[in-house]
C-alpha positions as CSV (number, residue, x, y, z in Angstrom):
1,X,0.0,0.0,0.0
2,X,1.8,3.4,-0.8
3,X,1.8,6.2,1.3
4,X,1.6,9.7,0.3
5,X,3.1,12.5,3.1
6,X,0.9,15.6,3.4
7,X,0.9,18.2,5.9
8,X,-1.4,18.9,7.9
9,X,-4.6,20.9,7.3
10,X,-7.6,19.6,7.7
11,X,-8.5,15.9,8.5
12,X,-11.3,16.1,6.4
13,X,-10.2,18.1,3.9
14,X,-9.8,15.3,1.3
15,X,-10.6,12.0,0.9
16,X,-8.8,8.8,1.6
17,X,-8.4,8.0,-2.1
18,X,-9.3,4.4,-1.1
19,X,-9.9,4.1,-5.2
20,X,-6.1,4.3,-5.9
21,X,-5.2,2.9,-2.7
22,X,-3.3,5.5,-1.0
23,X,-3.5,6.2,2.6
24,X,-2.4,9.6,3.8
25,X,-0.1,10.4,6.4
26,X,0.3,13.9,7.9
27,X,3.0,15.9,9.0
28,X,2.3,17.8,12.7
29,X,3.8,19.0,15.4
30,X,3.8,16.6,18.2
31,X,3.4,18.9,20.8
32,X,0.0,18.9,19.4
33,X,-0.9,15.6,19.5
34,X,-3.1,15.4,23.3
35,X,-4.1,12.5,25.3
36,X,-8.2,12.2,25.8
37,X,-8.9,12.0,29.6
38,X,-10.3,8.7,30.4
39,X,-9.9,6.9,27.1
40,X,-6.8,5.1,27.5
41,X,-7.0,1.6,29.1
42,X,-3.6,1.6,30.2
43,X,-2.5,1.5,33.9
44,X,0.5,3.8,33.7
45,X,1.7,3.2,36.9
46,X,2.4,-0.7,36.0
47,X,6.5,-1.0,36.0
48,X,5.6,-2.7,32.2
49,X,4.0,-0.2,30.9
50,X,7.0,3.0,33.0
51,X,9.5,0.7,30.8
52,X,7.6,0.2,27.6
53,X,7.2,3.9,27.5
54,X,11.2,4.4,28.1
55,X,11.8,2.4,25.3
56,X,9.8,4.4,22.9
57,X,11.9,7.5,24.1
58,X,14.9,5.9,23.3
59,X,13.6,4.9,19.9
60,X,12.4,8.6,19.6
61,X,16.3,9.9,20.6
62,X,18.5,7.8,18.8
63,X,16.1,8.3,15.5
64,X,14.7,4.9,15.0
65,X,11.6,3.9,13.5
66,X,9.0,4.1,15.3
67,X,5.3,3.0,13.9
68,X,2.9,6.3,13.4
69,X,0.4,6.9,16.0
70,X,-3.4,7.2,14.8
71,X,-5.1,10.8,16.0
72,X,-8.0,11.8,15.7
73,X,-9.5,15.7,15.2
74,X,-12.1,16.5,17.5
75,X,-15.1,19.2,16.8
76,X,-13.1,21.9,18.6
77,X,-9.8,21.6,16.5
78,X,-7.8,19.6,19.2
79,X,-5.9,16.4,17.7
80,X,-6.4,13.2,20.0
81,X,-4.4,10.0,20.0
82,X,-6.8,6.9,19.5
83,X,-3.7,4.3,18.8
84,X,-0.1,4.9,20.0
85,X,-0.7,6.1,23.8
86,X,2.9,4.7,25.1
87,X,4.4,6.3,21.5
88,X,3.6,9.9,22.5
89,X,4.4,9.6,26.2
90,X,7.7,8.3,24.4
91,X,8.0,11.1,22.6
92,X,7.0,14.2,25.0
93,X,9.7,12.1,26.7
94,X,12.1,12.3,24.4
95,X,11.5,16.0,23.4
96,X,11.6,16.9,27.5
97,X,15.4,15.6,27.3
98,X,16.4,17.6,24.4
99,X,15.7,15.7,21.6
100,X,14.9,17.9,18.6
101,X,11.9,16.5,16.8
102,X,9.9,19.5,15.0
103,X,7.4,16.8,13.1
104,X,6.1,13.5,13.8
105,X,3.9,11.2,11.1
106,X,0.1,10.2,12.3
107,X,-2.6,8.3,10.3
108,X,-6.0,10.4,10.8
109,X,-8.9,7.9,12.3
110,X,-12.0,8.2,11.1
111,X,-15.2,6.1,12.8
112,X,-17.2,6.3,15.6
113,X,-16.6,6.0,19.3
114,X,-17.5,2.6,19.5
115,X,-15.2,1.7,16.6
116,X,-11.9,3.9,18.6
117,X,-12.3,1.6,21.6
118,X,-12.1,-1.3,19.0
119,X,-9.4,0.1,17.8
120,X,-7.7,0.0,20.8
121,X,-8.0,-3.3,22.4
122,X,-7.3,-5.2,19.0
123,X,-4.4,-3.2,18.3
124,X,-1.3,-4.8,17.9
125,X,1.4,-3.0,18.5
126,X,3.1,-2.0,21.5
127,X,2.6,-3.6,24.8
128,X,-0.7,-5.8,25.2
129,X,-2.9,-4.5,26.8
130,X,-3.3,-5.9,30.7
131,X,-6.2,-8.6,31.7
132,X,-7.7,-5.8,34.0
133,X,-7.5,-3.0,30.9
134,X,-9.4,-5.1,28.5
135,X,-12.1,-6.2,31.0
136,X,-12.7,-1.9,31.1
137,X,-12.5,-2.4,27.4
138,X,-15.2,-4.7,27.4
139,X,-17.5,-2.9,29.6
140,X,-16.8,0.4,27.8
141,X,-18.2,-1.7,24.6
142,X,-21.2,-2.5,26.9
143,X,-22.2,0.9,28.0
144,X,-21.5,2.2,24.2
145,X,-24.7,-0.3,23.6
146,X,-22.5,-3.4,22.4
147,X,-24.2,-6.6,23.1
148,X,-22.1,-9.2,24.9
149,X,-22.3,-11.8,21.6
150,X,-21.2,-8.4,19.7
151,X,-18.3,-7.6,21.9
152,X,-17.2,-11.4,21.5
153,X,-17.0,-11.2,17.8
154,X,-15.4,-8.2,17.5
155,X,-12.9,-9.5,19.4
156,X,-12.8,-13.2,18.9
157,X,-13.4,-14.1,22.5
158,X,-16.0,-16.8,23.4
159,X,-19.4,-15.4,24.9
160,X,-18.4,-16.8,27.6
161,X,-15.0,-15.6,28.3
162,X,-16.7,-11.9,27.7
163,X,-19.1,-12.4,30.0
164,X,-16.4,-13.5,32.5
165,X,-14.3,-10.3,31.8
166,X,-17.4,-7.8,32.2
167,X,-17.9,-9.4,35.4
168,X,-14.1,-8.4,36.6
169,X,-14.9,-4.9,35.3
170,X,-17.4,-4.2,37.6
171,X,-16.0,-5.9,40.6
172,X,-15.2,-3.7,43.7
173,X,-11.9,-1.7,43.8
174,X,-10.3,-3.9,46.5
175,X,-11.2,-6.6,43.6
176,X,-9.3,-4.3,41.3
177,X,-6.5,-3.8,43.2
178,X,-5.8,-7.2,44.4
179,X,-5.4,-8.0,40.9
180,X,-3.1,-4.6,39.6
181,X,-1.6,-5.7,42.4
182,X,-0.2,-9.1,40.6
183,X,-0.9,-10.7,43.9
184,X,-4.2,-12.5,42.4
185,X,-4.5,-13.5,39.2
186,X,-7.6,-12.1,36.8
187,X,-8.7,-15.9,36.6
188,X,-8.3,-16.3,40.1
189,X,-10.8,-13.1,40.7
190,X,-13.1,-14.7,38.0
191,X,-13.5,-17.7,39.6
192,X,-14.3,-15.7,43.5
193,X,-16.3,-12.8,41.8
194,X,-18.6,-16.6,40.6
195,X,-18.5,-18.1,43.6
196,X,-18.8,-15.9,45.9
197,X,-20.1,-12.9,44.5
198,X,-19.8,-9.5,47.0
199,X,-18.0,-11.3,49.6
200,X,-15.3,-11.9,47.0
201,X,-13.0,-9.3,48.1
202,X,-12.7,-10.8,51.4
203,X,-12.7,-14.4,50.3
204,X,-9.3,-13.0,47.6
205,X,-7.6,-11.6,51.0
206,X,-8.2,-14.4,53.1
207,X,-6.4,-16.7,50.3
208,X,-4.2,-14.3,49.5
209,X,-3.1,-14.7,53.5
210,X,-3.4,-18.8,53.1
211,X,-0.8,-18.6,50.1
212,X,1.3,-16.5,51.4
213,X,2.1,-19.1,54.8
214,X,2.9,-21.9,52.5
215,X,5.2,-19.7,50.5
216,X,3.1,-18.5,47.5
217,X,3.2,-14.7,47.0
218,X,0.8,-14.9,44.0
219,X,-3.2,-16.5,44.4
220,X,-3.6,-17.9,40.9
221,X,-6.9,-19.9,39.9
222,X,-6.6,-23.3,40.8
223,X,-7.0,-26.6,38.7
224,X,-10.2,-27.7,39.4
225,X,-10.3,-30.9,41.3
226,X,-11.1,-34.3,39.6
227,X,-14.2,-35.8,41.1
228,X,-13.8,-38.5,43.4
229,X,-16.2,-41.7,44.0
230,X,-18.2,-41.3,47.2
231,X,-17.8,-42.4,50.5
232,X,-20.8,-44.8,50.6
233,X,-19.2,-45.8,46.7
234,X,-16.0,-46.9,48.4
235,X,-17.7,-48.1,51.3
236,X,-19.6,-50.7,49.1
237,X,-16.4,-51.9,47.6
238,X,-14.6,-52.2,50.5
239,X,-17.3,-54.4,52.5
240,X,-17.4,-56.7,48.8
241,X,-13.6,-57.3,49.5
242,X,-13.9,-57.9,53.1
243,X,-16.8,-60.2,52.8
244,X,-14.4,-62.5,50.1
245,X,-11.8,-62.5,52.3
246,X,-13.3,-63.8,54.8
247,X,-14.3,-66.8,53.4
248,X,-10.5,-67.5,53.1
249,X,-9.5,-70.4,55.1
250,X,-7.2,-69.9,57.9
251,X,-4.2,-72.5,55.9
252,X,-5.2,-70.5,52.6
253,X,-3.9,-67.5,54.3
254,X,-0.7,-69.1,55.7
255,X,0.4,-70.3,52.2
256,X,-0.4,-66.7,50.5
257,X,2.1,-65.8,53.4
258,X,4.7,-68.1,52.4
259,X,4.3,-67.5,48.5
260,X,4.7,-64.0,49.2
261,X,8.4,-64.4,50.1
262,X,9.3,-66.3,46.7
263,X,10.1,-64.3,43.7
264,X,7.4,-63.3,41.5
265,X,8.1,-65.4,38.3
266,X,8.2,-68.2,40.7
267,X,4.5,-67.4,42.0
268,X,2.9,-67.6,38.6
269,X,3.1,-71.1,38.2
270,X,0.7,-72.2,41.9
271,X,-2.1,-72.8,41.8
272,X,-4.4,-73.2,45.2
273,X,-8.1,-74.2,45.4
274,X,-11.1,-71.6,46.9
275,X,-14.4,-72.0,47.5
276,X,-17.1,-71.1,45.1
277,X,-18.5,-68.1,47.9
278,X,-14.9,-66.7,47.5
279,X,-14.5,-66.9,43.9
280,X,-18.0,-64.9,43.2
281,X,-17.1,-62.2,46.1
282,X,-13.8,-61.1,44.6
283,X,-15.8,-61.3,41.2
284,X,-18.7,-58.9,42.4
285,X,-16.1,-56.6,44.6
286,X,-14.0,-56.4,41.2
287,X,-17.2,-55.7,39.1
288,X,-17.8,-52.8,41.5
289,X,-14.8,-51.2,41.1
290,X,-14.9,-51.5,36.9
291,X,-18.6,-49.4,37.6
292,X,-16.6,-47.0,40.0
293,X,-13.9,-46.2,36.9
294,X,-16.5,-46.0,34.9
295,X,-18.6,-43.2,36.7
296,X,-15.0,-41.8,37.3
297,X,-14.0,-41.3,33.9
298,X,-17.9,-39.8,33.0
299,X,-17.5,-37.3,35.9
300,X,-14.1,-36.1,34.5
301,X,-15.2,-36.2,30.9
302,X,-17.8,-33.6,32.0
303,X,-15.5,-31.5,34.2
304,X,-13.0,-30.9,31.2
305,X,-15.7,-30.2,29.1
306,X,-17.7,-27.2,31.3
307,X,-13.7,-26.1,32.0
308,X,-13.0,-25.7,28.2
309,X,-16.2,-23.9,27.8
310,X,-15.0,-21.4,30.9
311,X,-11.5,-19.9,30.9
């Protein structure tokens, strides 16, 4: 796709030319170039996001390329960034500590608000975008009138996973926090903010407290645990075996005894003679425990099938 380098006038002044397929850059000052309260997603305090901005200044002082931000004009003449945040923080950066940069390229956006915030959380350069961030995303979306199966396909989430992450964006700030924090995971908050709903907060700390005596300084979201057969299950099977056994006579037992001494390849070969009451018990107890396996490998069958549906 060629590009053809204008300066700036007017961001409507002329058309994108999308019939010869040129797309217009513009010349401006960056000094122009402002930040929109309360659009950006990113958490500028997060040490990733201090060093990602660094790097851009860098890039900005020793003249490297650096990809062009998209503005945007607003109504009152005022140019807005839409994608590059972390690029102009670079920048005002790099011009604070003497760099002399006079103009700086920018694609013009033009779409609707909803189609900005798209813009944003599928945008792929830079540094992605935090768990927390796109879970504001998401709700953003929401309150702009985006259903929930919408906000899934315009982001190729699951409806489920959306619906997971608009649930973290309007948990409690102590939620919030535990999770900027790094000591709980955005899973982990997930799968309290479902279970326990308000009380979640709480239940996060008192983990958080759990973890932190066995030596864990992060509360991540555990693997669920496989389902186990039932007390009165194993019960059943045990009293099967116990009844067999004690049909074995009191000799019988002395010999097992004996053989159990002797090498193994040397056991295959004897044979020994039990009654028909302790043949069919060891059958029936072994029966029972084929039927346990079996309701054992339905039950996890299930369980990885609702967790690959979830997170």
């Amino acid at each position: 796709m060629a590009f053809v380098v204008k300066p700036l006038q007017s961001f409507t002044a002329e058309a994108q030319a999308q019939e010869n397929r040129k797309l217009y850059l513009y010349q401006i000052d960056p000094l122009l170039i402002e930040e929109e309260d309360g659009f950006n997603l990113r958490y500028y305090d997060d040490p990733k996001v201090t060093e990602h901005i660094e790097a851009f200044c860098v890039s900005y002082m020793q003249d490297r390329y650096v990809p062009p931000m998209v503005v945007r004009a607003l109504a009152d003449g005022r140019i807005v960034v839409i994608e590059g945040h972390c690029r102009r923080r670079g920048l005002r950066m790099a011009i604070a500590r003497g760099a002399r940069i006079s103009l700086v390229s920018v694609i013009p956006f033009r779409g609707n608000d909803t189609e900005r915030v798209e813009v944003m959380l599928r945008s792929a350069q830079g540094l992605k975008l935090e768990t927390l961030d796109v879970a504001r995303g998401y709700s953003r979306l929401q309150d702009m009138g985006f259903s929930v199966e919408g906000i899934a396909s315009s982001q190729g989430k699951s409806v489920a996973r959306v619906q997971q992450m608009l649930l973290l964006a309007q948990a409690e700030p102590r939620v919030h926090a535990l999770v900027r924090s790094k000591h709980v995971s955005a899973d982990a908050a997930i799968a309290a903010l479902l279970e326990h709903g308000e009380a979640a907060a709480d239940v996060l700390a008192r983990q958080l407290d759990e973890a932190r005596q066995e030596g864990r300084w992060r509360l991540t979201k555990a693997a669920p645990r496989k389902p186990r057969p039932s007390r009165k299950t194993v019960d059943h099977v045990f009293a099967s075996v116990e009844e067999a056994v004690a049909h074995l006579p009191p000799e019988l037992r002395k010999q097992a005894n004996a053989w159990r001494k002797l090498p193994e390849d040397e056991r295959v070969g004897r044979m020994v003679e039990v009654s028909a009451q302790l043949l069919l018990g060891l059958i029936q107890a072994a029966k029972e425990i084929e039927r346990m396996k079996a309701r054992q490998a339905r039950r996890e069958a299930k369980l990885e099938a609702a967790t690959g549906l979830g997170i």
